[in-house]
N, C-alpha and C positions, 0 to 999 in steps of 0.2 A: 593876791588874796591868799592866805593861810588857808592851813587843810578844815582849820574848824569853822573856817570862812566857807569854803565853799560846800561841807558837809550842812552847814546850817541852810545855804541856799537851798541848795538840793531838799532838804527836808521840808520847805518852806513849800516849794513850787509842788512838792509830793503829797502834804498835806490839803492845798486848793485842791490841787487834784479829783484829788478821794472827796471830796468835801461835793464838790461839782455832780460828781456822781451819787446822784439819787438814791438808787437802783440800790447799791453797791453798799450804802450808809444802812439803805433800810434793812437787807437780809444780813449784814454783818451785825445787828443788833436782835432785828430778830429771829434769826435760828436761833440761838441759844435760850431765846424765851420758851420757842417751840419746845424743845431737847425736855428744859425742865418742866413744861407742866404735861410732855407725853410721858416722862418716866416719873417725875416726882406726883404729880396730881391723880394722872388719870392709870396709870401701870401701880406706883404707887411700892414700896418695901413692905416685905415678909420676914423680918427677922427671925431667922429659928426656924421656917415655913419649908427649907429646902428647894431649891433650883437657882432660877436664873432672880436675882434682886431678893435673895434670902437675906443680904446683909444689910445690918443698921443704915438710915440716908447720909451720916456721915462718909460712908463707904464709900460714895459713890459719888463724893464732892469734885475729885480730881479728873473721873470722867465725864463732870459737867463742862469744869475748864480744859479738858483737853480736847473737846471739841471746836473750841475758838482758836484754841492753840496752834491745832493741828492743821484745821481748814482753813483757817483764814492765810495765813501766811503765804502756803502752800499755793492757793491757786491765786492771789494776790499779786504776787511777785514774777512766776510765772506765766501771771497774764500781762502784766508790764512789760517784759521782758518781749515775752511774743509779739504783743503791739509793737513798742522801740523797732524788731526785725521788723513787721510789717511796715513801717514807717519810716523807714531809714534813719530812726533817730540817731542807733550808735556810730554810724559814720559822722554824724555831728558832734556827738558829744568827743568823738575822739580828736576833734580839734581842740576842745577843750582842755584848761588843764586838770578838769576833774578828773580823777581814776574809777577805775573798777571798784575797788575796797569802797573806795570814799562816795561814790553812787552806790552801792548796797548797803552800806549802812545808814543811810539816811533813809533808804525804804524801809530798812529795819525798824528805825528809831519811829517812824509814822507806825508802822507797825505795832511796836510798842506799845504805844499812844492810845491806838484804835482799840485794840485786843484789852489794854488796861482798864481803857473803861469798859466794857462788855461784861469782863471779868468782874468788877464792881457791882454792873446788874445783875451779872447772875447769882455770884455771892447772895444782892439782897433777895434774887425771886427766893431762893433757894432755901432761906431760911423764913420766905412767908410761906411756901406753896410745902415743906417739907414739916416742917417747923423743926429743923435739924439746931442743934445749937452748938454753934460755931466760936473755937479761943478769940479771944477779945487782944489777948498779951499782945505786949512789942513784941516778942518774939516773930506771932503768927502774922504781925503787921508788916515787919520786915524780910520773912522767907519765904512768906510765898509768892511778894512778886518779882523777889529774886528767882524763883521755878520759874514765873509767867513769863517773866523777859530773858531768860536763856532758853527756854522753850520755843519761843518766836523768834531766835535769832538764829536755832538750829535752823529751822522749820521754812525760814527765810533763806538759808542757806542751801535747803534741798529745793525749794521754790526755785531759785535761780537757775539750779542742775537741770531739771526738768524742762524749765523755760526754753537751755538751751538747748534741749534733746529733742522737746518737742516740736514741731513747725508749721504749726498754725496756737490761735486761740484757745480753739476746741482741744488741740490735739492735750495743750497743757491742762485743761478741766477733765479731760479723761485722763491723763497721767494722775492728775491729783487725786480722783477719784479712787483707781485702783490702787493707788499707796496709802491712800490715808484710812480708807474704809475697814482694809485689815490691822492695819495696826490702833486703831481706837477700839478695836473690839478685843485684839491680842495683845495687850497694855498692862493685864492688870487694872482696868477701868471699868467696866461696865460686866465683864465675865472672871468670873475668879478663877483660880489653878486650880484649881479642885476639878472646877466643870470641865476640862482639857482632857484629851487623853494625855498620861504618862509621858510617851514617848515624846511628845509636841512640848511640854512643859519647859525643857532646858533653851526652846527658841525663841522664849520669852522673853528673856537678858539681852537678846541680839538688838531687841528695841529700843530706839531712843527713848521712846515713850513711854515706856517700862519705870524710867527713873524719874522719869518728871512724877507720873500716876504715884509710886512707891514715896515720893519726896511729899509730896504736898499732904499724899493720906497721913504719914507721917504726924505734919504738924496739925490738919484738921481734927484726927484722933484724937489727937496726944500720946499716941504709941509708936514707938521704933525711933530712930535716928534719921533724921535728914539730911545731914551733914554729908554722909557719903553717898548719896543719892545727887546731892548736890553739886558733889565735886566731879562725879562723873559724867554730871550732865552740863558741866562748866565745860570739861573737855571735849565732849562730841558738837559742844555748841562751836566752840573756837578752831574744829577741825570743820564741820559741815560749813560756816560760815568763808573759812580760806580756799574750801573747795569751790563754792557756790562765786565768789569772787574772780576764782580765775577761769570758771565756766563762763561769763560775763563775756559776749563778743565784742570785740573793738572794730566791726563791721561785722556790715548785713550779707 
């Protein structure tokens, strides 16, 4: 079997998966409903009002999606990952001739999948419960889920680090937990540079999430440039991704 063979398998049996699980279908759909009608409905934007959600609901489009982004991957992969150890899977699969790479990218690409549509819903709550109004262009059709799918394949890539740091289930929903929670707030997403202290401001760049948030506002505005938001988030995706690959145990 070819690697696109057996990367398809993998996606296939990843996809029942996820699918099987209930649980797992239901809050990965709906937290992000929650998200938007706690900040867009009921918190609601004060443009010009001063503090926290001063800015137009456009603003705060890519801290919708980087909540799907961010989360889902992270403890997804993670939790896979954790299982497989609990289960003695990777001693199985390493008889196989599946690889590492070629096993995370198929959880990737389900990933994809999952998180694309999410991202779909949320777009439309976003633009009933907001009434934000959102580019229509190919442009905005084709970059931003170019963001969404380098975003979850970083995300996927640090999921797997974690997975194998951490050694239990729980232990990877608390890792995720405490990575993810700061950096959705410290993004550039939901809290602007203004609100920061000074000093704290330049540790903002250090975020992956920083580019994705910067990238998508970009094209939801129609202000700034995506392009380099883009390419640099092409590359911490292709470096978190080669990490999270050889994190990958080939036994328990």
């Amino acid at each position: 079997m070819s690697s696109l063979g057996r990367v398809r398998a993998e996606f296939v049996a990843s996809w029942h998966s996820f699918l099987r699980r209930r649980t797992a279908v239901f809050f990965t759909f709906f937290f992000p409903v929650i998200i938007v009608l706690i900040f867009g409905a009921l918190v609601q934007t004060q443009p010009t009002g001063g503090g926290l959600f001063a800015e137009p609901p456009a603003y705060y489009v890519p801290g919708y999606l980087a909540v799907v982004v961010l989360f889902t991957p992270l403890s997804r992969v993670g939790s896979t990952i954790a299982r497989h150890r609990e289960g003695n899977r990777f001693e199985k699969l390493a008889t196989t001739p599946l690889s590492r790479p070629e096993w995370l990218l198929a959880q990737t690409l389900v990933n994809v999948v999952v998180i694309g549509l999410a991202a779909l819903l949320l777009f439309a709550l976003t633009v009933l419960v907001t009434g934000v109004s959102l580019p229509t262009n190919a442009a905005a059709a084709l970059v931003v889920p170019l963001f969404v799918a380098l975003g979850v394949t970083l995300f996927c890539g640090l999921g797997a680090i974690l997975g194998r740091v951490a050694d239990s289930q729980d232990g990877v929903i608390a890792a995720s937990n405490a990575v993810a929670l700061p950096l959705l707030f410290l993004s550039e997403t939901f809290v602007t540079p203004d609100l920061l202290p000074a000093w704290f401001r330049p540790a903002i760049d250090f975020s992956p999430l920083t580019y994705f948030a910067r990238g998508v506002r970009a094209v939801t505005t129609g202000t700034g440039d995506p392009w380099t938001n883009l390419a640099v988030l092409a590359v911490l995706a292709a470096a978190f991704f080669a990490v999270g690959a050889a994190s990958i145990p080939r036994t328990d």
